[in-house]
N, C-alpha and C positions, 0 to 999 in steps of 0.2 A: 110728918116732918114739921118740926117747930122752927119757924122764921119771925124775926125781929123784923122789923120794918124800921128802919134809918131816915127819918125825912132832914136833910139836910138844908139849914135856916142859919145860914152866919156870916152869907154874902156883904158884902157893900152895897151892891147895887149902884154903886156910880156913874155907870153909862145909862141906869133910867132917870138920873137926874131930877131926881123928886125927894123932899125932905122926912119923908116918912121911912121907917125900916122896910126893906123891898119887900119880906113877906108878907107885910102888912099892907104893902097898896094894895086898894081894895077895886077888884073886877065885881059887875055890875050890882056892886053895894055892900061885898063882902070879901074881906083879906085873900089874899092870893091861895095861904096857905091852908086858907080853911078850906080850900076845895079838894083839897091835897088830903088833908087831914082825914075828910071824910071818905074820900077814894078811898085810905087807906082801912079805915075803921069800917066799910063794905065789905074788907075783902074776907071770904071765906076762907081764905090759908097764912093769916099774920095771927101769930100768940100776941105779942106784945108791940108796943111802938114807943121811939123815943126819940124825941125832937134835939136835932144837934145844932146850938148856938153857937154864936162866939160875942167876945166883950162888942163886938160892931151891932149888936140884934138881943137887946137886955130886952127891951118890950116884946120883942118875939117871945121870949122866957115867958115873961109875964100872963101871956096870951097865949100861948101854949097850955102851962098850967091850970090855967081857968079851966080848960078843955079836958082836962082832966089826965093830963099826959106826963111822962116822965121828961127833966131835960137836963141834958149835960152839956157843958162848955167846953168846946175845941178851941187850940189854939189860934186857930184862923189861917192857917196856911194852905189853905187852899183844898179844894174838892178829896183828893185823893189823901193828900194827906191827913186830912180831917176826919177822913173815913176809916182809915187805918188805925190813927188815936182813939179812934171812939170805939172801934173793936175791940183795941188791946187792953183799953178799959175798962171795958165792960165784960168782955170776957166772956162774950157769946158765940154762936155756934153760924147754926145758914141767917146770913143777912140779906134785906132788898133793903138797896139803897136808891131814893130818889129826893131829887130837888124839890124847895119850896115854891119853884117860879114854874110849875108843870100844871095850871090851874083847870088845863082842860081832861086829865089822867082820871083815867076811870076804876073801879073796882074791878071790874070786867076782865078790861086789857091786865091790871097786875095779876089775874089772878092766872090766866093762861101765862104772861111772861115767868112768872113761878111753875105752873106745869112744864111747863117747855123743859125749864134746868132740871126738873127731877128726871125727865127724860134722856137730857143729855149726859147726864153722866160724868159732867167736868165741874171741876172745882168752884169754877167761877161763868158770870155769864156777863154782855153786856150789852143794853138794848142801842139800835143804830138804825138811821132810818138815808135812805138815797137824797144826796145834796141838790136833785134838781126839785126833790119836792119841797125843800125851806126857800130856792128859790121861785118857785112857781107861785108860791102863798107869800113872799115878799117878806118873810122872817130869815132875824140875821143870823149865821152859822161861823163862829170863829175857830172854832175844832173840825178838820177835816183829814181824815182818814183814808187812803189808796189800800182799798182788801181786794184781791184780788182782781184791779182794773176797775174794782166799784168806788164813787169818790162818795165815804161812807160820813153821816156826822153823829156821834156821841149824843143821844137823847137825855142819858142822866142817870137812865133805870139801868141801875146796875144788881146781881145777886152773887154774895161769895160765899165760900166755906169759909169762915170765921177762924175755926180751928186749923184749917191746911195753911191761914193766909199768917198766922202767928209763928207758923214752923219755919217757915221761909224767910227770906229777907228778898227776893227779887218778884217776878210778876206769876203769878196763877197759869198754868194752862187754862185758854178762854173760850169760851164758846160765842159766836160773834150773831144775836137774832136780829136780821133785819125787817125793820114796821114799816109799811109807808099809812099806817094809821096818823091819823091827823092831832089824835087827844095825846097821842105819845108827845110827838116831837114836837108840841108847841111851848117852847121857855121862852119866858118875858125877861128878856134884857135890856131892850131897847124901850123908847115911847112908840115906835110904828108896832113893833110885838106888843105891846101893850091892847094896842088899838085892834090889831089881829086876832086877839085872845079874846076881848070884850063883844067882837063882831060873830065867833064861830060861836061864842058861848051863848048867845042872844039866839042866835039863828037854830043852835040847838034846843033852846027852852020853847021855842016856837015850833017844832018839830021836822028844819030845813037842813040845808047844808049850805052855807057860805064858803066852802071851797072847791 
């Protein structure tokens, strides 16, 4: 199965309140998204990868490229939408889509979240992790989801049929996997996620756990 990998880079980042492009503030000495980048560039089941910008993240482009990557410019409306644009774009097939602000996301975790979908059988898939572990580790969660009685939050990692999702105009039958994996569902929005991310990541290179 050939899967595109979507890293999505064209946020604002206005609630991290920092003058730098959000992909580009740097966890413990290196861009958010280079963590990301290389998750991806680990993983044993991604053909290709293409970094999705918008006019809000020109240095992101820049910085991408270096890296030796393909990148196209969304319109900026936002996650879902961006997503959709950049499919119909490009004109691809099975995509994993994930966020720039996911710095602790592993090769590992994408590459089973990819086995899973081949397993499942459904068009699309999309990873969610339980809302009392963003509040246990004191990360913010603004998407929150009631799946059956579970109070679920949107981690980011999303995979769709490409081609089923251009046929349609309304939403994919979904496959809902829930992680309470800690590398998934850490997104830097905020400066205390900031500082969350910086601590798990530290205590990981030292071979601990901080949560």
């Amino acid at each position: 199965m050939n899967i595109t990998a979507l890293i999505m880079a064209g946020g604002k980042g206005s609630r991290l309140k920092v003058e730098e492009e959000k992909p580009l503030v740097k966890i413990c000495g290196e861009p958010m998204i280079k963590y990301v980048i290389d998750a991806v560039k680990g993983s044993s089941r991604i053909s290709s990868i293409v970094v999705i910008v918008t006019k809000h993240t020109p240095k992101t482009a820049t910085f991408a490229r270096k890296q030796g990557l393909r990148v196209l410019y969304a319109p900026g409306k936002g996650f879902c939408l961006d997503l959709r644009y950049s499919i119909e774009k490009l004109k691809i097939g099975i995509v994993l889509a994930l966020c720039a602000d996911t710095p602790l996301i592993t090769s590992g975790f994408l590459d089973n979240v990819m086995l899973h979908y081949e397993r499942c059988k459904k068009p699309a898939l999309s990873v969610m992790a339980p809302l009392e572990i963003y509040e246990r580790i004191g990360l913010s969660a603004d998407t929150v989801f009631n799946v059956q009685g579970r109070k679920l939050v949107p981690t980011g990692v999303n995979i769709v049929d490409g081609g089923r999702l251009r046929e349609v105009k309304g939403e994919l039958e979904e496959e809902i996997l829930v992680t309470e994996d800690v590398e998934a569902i850490v997104n830097v929005n905020t400066l205390e996620d900031l500082k969350i991310a910086e601590s798990i990541l530290r205590a990981r290179r030292l071979g601990g756990c901080s949560c």
